[in-house]
N, C-alpha and C positions, 0 to 999 in steps of 0.2 A: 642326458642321452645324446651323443654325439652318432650322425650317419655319415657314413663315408661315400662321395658322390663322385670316386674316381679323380683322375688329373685334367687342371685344364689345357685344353688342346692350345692356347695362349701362350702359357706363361709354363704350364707344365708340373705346376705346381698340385699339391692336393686337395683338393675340394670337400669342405666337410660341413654337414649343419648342426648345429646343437639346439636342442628342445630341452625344454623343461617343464617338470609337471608334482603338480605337490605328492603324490603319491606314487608306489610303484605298478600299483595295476593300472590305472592312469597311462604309464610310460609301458609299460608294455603293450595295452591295448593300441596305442598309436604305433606301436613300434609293429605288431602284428600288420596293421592297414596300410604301413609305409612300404615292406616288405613284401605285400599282396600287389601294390600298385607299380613298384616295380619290376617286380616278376610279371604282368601282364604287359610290358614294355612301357608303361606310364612313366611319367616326371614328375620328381617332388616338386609341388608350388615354389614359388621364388615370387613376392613380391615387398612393396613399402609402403603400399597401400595404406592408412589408419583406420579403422571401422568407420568412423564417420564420411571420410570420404567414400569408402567402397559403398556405404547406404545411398550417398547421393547420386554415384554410377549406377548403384543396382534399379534406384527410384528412376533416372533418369532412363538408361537402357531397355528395361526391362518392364517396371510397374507400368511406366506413361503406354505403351501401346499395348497391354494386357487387361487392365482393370478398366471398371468406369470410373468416368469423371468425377464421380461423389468421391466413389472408394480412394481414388486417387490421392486428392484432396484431404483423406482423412489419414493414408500410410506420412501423407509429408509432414502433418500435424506433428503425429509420433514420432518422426526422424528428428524432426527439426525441436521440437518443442522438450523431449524425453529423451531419444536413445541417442541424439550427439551429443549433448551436453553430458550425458552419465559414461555415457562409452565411447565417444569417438572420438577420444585423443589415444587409445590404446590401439595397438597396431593389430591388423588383425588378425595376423597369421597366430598374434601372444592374448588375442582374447580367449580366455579359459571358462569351464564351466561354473568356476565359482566366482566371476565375474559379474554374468547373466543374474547365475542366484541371486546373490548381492545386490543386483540393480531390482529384482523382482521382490523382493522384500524390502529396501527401502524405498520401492512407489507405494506396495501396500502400507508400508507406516505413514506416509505421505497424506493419506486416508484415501488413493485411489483404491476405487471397487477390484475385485477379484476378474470380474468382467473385462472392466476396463485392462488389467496387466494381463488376463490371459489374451487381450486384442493382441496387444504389445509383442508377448512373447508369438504368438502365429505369424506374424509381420518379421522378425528375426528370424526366427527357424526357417522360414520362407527365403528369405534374404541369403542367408548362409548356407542355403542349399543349395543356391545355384552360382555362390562362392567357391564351392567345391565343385560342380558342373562345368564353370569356366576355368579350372585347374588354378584358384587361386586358393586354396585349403586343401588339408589332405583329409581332413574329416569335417562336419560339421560340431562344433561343441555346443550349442545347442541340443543336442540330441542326448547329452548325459547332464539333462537339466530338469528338472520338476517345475510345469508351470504350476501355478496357485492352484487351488483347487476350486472349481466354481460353487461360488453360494449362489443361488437363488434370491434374487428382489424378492420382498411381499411384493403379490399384487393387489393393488388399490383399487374398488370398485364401489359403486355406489347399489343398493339396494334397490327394488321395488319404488317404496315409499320416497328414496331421496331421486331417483329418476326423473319421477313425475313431479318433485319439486323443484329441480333443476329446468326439467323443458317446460314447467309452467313460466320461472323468471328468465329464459330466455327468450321465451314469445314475447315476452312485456317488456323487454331493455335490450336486446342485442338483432344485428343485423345477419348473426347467422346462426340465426335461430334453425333455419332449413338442413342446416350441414351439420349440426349438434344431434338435430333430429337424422339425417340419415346414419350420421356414422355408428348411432346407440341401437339403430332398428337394422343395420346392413353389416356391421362388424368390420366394414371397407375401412383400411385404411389411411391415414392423412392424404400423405401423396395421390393414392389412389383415387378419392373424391375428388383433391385438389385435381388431379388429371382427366376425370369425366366428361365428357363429350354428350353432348344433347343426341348428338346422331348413335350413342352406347345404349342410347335408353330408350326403352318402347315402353311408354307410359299405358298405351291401350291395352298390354300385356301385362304391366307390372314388373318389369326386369329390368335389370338395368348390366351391362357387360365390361368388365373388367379390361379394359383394351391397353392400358399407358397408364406413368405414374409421374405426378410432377416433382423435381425437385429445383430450388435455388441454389446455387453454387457460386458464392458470391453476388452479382450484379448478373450471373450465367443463369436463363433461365432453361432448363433441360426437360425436355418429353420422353418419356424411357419406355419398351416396351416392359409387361412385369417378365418378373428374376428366372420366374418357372414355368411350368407348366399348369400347375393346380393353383397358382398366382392368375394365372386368366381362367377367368369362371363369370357364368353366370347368375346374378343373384335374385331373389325374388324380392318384388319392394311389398311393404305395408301398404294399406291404401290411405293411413293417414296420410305419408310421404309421397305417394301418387297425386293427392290432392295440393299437396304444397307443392312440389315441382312444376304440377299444373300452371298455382299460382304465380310462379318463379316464372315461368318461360314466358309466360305474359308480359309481366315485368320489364324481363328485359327485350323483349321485342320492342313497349313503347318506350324505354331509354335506348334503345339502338337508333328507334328512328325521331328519334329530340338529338341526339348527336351528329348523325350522319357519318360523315368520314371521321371522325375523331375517336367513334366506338371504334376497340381494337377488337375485331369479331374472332376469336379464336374457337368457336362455337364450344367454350368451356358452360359446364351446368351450373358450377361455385364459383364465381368471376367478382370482381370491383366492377363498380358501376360504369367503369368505362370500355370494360368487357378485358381487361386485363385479368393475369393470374392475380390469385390470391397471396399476402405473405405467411406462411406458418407460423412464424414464430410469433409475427404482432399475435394472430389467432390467439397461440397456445399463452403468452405470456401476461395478453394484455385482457383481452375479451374474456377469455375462458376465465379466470382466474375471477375477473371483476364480478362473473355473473355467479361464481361458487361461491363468492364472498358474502352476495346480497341473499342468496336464497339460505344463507348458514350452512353449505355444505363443505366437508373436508378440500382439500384441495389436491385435486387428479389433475395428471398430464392427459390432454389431448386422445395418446395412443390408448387411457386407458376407458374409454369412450368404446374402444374395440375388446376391450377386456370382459368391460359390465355387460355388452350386446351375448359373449358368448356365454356368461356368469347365466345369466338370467335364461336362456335357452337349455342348456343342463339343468337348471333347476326346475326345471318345469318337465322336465323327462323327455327331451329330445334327442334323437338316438344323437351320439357323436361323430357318428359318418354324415349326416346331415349337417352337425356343427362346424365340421373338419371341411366339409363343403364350401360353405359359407365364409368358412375364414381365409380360404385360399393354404391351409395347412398344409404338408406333403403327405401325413397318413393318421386315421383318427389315433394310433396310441401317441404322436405326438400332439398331439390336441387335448388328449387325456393329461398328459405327462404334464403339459405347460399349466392347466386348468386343476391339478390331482386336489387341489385345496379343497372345491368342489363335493368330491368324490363321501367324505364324511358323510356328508347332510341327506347323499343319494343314497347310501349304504344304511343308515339309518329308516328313510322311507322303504328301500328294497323292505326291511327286515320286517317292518310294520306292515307292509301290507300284507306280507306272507302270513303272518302269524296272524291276519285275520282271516287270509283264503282258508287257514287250518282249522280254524274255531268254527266256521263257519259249520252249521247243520246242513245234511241235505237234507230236503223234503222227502 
């Protein structure tokens, strides 16, 4: 498809672009938006750009004063690690939709998760939309692209019975025994716990309040207020976990003052003995793992400590506006939706109990 873009006022010569596209609806569907944008007095893009450079302008311009600093950190992963090396030697204006395809099915062969490329693919779409915003595309081709379609993870969770034998060998071999035990009884969070504050929690109430979440960002360590709205909540504590926090603030009151200036007092509730943050990942990789290992239980991430907290409250018949509370969810059918595995076992008791309210005699 060649467009004709008049004489240059230069040279006086004629001006023309040629597109190409594997198909003719293809070429006429661009041919329709070219013809639109010009007739609204707009200018066909004109640049040399290659996809990979425009990611690093768009990361640069755009991402870095938009996003946070995690999120940040995790589009350059993508840029730099995935979508330059697959795509950014092709120039952009000639990146097509069956380019994209292409790249999103061989990261799935790759064995990355559905999750993981539909990240991918919302990071490009993104990207390219505001390629076309700064009149550097005339469309986005992203837009006549099929990301994957998302599968659903199992989710991992531990029962009743393996519960109690998890926080029985963490009492007996691990130093955070107290944060294993909230995060199963609160549904909080990692970051969330990790960002706890002694002044968040009124122990004589039982509660404890959702204020900040912590994460590492390399050697960066960041206090973030949470994402939402129903991400700051207040939650109600167990009073076995009342009584250990109790223990806990003891604790570190008398190693604050055996250190003196050396405790770094961030008034955190989960801290390293020097009153420093905690690291996550030693937690999830090294700790966790060792103490699932010894008690013979499967082996769970960290977040799904937040999974079994809400597992075990549905199974016990607790409305899921209550659960949806507790988890900082946005609304209980997504609370339902994440949890539906759940729902059998509930659907099952519904049934039983009914068909005995029926059987039932009246006097």
């Amino acid at each position: 498809m060649v467009v004709y873009l008049g004489q240059d006022p230069a040279t006086g010569r004629a001006r023309r672009k040629w597109y190409t596209y594997p198909t003719r609806g293809e070429a006429q569907a661009q041919l329709s938006h070219i013809l639109t944008q010009l007739h609204g007095g707009g200018a066909l893009p004109s640049t040399k750009l290659r996809t990979g450079e425009y990611l690093e302008k768009w990361l640069h311009d755009y991402a870095g004063g938009a996003v946070a600093p995690t999120t940040f950190a995790r589009y350059q992963e993508i840029v730099s690690l995935h979508l330059t090396s697959a795509l950014g030697f092709i120039p952009l204006q000639k990146l097509s939709p069956q380019a994209i395809q292409g790249y999103f099915t061989a990261k799935l062969a790759s064995g990355l998760s559905s999750t993981t490329v539909r990240h991918h693919a919302t990071l490009l779409h993104g990207a390219l939309r505001h390629a076309v915003k700064w009149g550097l595309l005339a469309r986005n081709p992203a837009d006549m692209v099929d990301p994957p379609r998302r599968c659903r993870s199992e989710i991992r969770v531990l029962d009743e019975e393996q519960v109690r034998l998890f926080l029985a060998e963490a009492r007996r071999s691990s130093v955070h025994y107290r944060l294993y035990l909230a995060a199963l009884t609160t549904g909080m969070r990692q970051g969330e716990l990790l960002g706890l504050r002694w002044r968040d929690v009124d122990l004589s109430l039982g509660v404890a309040s959702v204020q900040q979440t912590f994460y590492r960002l390399g050697k960066r360590m960041l206090f973030k207020e949470p994402k939402t709205a129903t991400a700051r909540r207040t939650v109600a504590l167990l009073s076995v976990l009342v009584q250990e926090l109790l223990s806990l603030r003891g604790e570190q009151r008398v190693r604050h003052g055996a250190l003196g200036d050396a405790y770094k007092d961030r008034d955190l509730v989960f801290c390293q003995p020097d009153g420093r943050p905690l690291h996550a990942n030693n937690i999830a990789r090294r700790d966790l793992r060792r103490v699932l290992k010894k008690a013979k239980l499967p082996t769970i991430r960290f977040h799904d400590l937040r999974h079994c907290h809400a597992t075990l409250l549905l199974r016990q018949g607790i409305h899921p506006k209550v659960v949806q509370e507790r988890l900082g969810h946005s609304s209980p059918a997504f609370t339902l939706h994440v949890y539906s595995h759940v729902l059998p076992g509930m659907q099952e008791e519904v049934v039983r109990r009914l068909d005995q309210a029926l059987r039932e005699k009246p006097e």
